[in-house]
C-alpha positions as CSV (number, residue, x, y, z in Angstrom):
1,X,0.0,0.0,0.0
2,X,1.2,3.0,-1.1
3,X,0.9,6.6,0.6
4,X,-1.1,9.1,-1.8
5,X,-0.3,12.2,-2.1
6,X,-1.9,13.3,-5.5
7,X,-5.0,14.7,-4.6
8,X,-5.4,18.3,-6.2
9,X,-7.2,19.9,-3.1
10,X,-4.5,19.3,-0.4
11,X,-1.9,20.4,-2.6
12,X,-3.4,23.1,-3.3
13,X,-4.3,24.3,0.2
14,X,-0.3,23.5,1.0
15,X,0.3,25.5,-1.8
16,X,-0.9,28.4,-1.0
17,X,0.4,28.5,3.1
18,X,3.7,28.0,1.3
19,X,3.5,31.1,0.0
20,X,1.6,32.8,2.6
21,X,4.0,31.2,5.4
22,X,7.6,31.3,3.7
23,X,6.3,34.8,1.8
24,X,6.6,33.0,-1.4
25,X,5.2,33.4,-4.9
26,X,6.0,30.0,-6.3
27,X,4.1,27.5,-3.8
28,X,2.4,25.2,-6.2
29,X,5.9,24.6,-8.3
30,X,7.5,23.9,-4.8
31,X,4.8,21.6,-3.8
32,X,4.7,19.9,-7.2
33,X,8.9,19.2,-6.8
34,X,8.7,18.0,-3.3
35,X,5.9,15.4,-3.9
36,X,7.1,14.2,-6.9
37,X,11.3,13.9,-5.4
38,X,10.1,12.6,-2.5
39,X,8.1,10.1,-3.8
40,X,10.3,8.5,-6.2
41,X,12.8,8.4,-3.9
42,X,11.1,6.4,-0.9
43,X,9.8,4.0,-3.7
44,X,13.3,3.7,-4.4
45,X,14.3,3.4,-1.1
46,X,11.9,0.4,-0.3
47,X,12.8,-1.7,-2.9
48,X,16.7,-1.1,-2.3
49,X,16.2,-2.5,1.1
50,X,13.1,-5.1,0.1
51,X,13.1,-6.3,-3.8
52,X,17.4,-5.5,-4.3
53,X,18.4,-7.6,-0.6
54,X,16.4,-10.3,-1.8
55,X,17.5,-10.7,-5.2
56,X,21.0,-10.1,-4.2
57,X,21.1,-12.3,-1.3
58,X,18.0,-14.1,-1.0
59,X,15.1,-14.0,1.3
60,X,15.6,-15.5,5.0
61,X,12.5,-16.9,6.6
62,X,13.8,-16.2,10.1
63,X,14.1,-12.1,9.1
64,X,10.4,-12.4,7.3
65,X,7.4,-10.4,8.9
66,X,4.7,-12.1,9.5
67,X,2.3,-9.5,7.5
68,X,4.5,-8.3,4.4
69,X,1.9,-6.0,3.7
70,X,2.1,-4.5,7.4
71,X,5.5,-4.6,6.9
72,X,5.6,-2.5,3.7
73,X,3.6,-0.1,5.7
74,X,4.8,0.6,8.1
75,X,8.8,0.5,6.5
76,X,7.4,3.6,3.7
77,X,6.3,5.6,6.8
78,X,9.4,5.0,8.7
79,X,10.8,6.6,5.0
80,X,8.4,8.8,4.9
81,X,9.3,10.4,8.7
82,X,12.4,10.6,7.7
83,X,12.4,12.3,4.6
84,X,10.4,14.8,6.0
85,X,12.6,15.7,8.8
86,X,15.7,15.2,7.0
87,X,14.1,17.8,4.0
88,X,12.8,20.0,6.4
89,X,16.0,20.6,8.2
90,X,18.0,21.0,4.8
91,X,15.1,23.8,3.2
92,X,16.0,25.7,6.7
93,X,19.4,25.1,6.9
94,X,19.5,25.9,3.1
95,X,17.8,29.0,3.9
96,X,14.9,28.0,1.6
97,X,12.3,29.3,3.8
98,X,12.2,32.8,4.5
99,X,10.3,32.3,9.0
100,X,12.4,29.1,9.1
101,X,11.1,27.5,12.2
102,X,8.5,24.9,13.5
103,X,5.8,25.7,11.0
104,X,7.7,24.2,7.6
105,X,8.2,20.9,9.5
106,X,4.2,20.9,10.5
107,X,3.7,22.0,6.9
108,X,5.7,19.4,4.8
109,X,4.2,16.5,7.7
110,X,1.0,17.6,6.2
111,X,1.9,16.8,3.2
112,X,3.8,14.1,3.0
113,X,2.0,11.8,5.8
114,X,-1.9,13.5,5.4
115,X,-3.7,12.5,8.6
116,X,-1.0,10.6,10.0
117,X,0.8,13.7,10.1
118,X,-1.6,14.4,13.5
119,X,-0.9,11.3,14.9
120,X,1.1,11.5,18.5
121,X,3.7,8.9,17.9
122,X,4.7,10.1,14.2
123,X,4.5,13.9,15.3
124,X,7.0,13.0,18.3
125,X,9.3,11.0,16.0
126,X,9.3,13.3,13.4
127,X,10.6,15.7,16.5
128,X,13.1,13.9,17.5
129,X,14.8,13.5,14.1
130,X,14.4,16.8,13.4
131,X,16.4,17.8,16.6
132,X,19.5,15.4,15.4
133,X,22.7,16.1,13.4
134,X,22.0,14.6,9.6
135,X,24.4,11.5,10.7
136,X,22.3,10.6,13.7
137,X,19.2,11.1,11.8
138,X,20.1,8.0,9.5
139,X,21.2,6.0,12.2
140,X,18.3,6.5,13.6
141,X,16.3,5.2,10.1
142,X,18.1,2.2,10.1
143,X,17.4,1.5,13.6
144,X,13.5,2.3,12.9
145,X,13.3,-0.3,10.0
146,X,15.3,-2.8,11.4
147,X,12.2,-3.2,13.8
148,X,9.9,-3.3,10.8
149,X,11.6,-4.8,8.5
150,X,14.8,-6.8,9.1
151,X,15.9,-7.9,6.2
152,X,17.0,-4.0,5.4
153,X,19.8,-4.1,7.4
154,X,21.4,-6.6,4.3
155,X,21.4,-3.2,2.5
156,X,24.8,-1.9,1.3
157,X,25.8,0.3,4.2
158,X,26.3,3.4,1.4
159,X,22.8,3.4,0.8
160,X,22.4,5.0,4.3
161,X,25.0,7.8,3.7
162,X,23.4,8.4,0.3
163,X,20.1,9.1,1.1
164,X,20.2,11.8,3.1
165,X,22.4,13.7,0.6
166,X,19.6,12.1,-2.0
167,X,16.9,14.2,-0.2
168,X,18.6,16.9,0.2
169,X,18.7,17.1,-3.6
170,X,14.7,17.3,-4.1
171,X,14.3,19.8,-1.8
172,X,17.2,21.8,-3.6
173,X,15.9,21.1,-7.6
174,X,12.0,21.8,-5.1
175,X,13.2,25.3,-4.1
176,X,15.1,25.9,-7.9
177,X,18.5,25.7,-6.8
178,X,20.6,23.5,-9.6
179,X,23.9,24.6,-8.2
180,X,23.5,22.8,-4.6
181,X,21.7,19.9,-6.0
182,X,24.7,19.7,-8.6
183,X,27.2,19.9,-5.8
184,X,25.2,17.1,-3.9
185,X,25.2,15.0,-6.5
186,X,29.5,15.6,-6.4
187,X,29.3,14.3,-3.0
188,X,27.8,11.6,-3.9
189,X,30.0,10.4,-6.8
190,X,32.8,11.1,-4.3
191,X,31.1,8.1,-1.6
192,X,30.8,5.8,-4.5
193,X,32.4,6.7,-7.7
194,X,30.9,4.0,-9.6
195,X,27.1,5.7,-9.6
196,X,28.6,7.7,-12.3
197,X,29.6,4.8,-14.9
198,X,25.8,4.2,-15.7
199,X,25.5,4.0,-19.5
200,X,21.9,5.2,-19.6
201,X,21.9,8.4,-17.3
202,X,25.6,9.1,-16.6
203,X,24.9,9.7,-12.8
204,X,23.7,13.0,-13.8
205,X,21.2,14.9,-11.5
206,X,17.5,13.8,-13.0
207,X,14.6,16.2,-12.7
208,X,11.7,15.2,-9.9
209,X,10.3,12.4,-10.1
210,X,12.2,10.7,-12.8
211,X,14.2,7.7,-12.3
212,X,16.8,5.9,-14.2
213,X,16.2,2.3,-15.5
214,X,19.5,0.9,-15.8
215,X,21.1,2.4,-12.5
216,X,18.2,3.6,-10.3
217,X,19.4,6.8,-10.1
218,X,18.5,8.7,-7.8
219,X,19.1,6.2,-5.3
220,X,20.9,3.3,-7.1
221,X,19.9,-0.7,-7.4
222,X,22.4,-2.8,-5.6
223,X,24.5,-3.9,-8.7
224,X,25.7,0.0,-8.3
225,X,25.7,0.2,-4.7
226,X,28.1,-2.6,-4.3
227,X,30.5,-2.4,-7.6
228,X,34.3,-1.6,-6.8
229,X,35.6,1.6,-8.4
């Protein structure tokens, strides 16, 4: 089960406290780029640590959840908290948002998670990642699926460093700044050189929303992940 975020009201609503909130002009655009990055990404993201671990190493019965589908749940909101914490805290940081502050996270958990945004436990969890230094807030992602879904801690230990630089990137190509998501995408190819040797996209930055077949860029299949420079 997948979360939803393409109906035209609540994007339109979050639209336009963008731009009354951050004093912006350019709300639906930003909007548009945030759901669409952020969505391709943690689609990406679950099938690196679900689909790519068991092709690559094969599925163990002792590390399977008893309800995959509960388990798919509840591992794309464990992404989902995450990427809305980690892009909230880079859009500030970024300088992105003009009243930086408490609001923008409460604004982009509206969006990404709808009702669940309201919920006590994610709106405490989403908190506490916000309040940690970008290294900590991945540790803490790979601790929060490991009790959800075990089997993605057989991911490639690089996938977990280049994530949060991955989000990062959508908010910057979100909030029209080429040159920071370029310079990411540098600090990328400098963790793992060989995300740039794909024949298709050339590790290039992608716009929102798109994704490479051959490599997976922007967050890479396991063939990538793993090769030697």
């Amino acid at each position: 089960m997948k979360l939803s975020h393409s109906a035209e009201e609540p994007a339109a609503a979050a639209a336009r406290e963008l731009n009354r909130q951050g004093r912006r002009k350019d709300g639906a655009r930003v909007v548009r780029g945030l759901t669409e990055g952020l969505d391709a990404l943690r689609d990406a993201f679950y099938l690196r640590i679900h689909r790519d671990v068991q092709q690559t190493v094969g599925s163990d019965s002792m590390l399977m959840p008893v309800s995959e589908l509960k388990a798919e749940q509840q591992a794309e909101e464990a992404i989902e908290i995450y990427q809305t914490a980690e892009a909230a805290a880079a859009a500030i940081r970024r300088g992105y948002v003009e009243r930086p502050g408490d609001w923008f996270l409460g604004w982009l958990a509206r969006l990404r998670l709808d009702e669940r945004a309201a919920a006590p436990e994610v709106d405490q969890r989403l908190r506490d990642y916000f309040r940690l230094p970008a290294e900590q807030r991945a540790l803490a992602l790979t601790n929060a699926l490991a009790a959800v879904l075990p089997e993605a801690m057989k991911a490639p230990l690089v996938l977990f460093r280049l994530a949060p630089l991955a989000v990062e990137l959508v908010a910057a190509l979100a909030f029209n700044d080429p040159a920071t998501a370029g310079a990411l995408r540098r600090e990328q190819l400098a963790l793992l050189p060989p995300i740039g040797y794909c024949q298709d996209c050339h590790g290039e930055v992608l716009a929102l929303g798109e994704q490479c077949r051959v490599c997976g860029n922007p967050l890479w299949k396991h063939k990538f992940l793993t090769a030697l420079d």
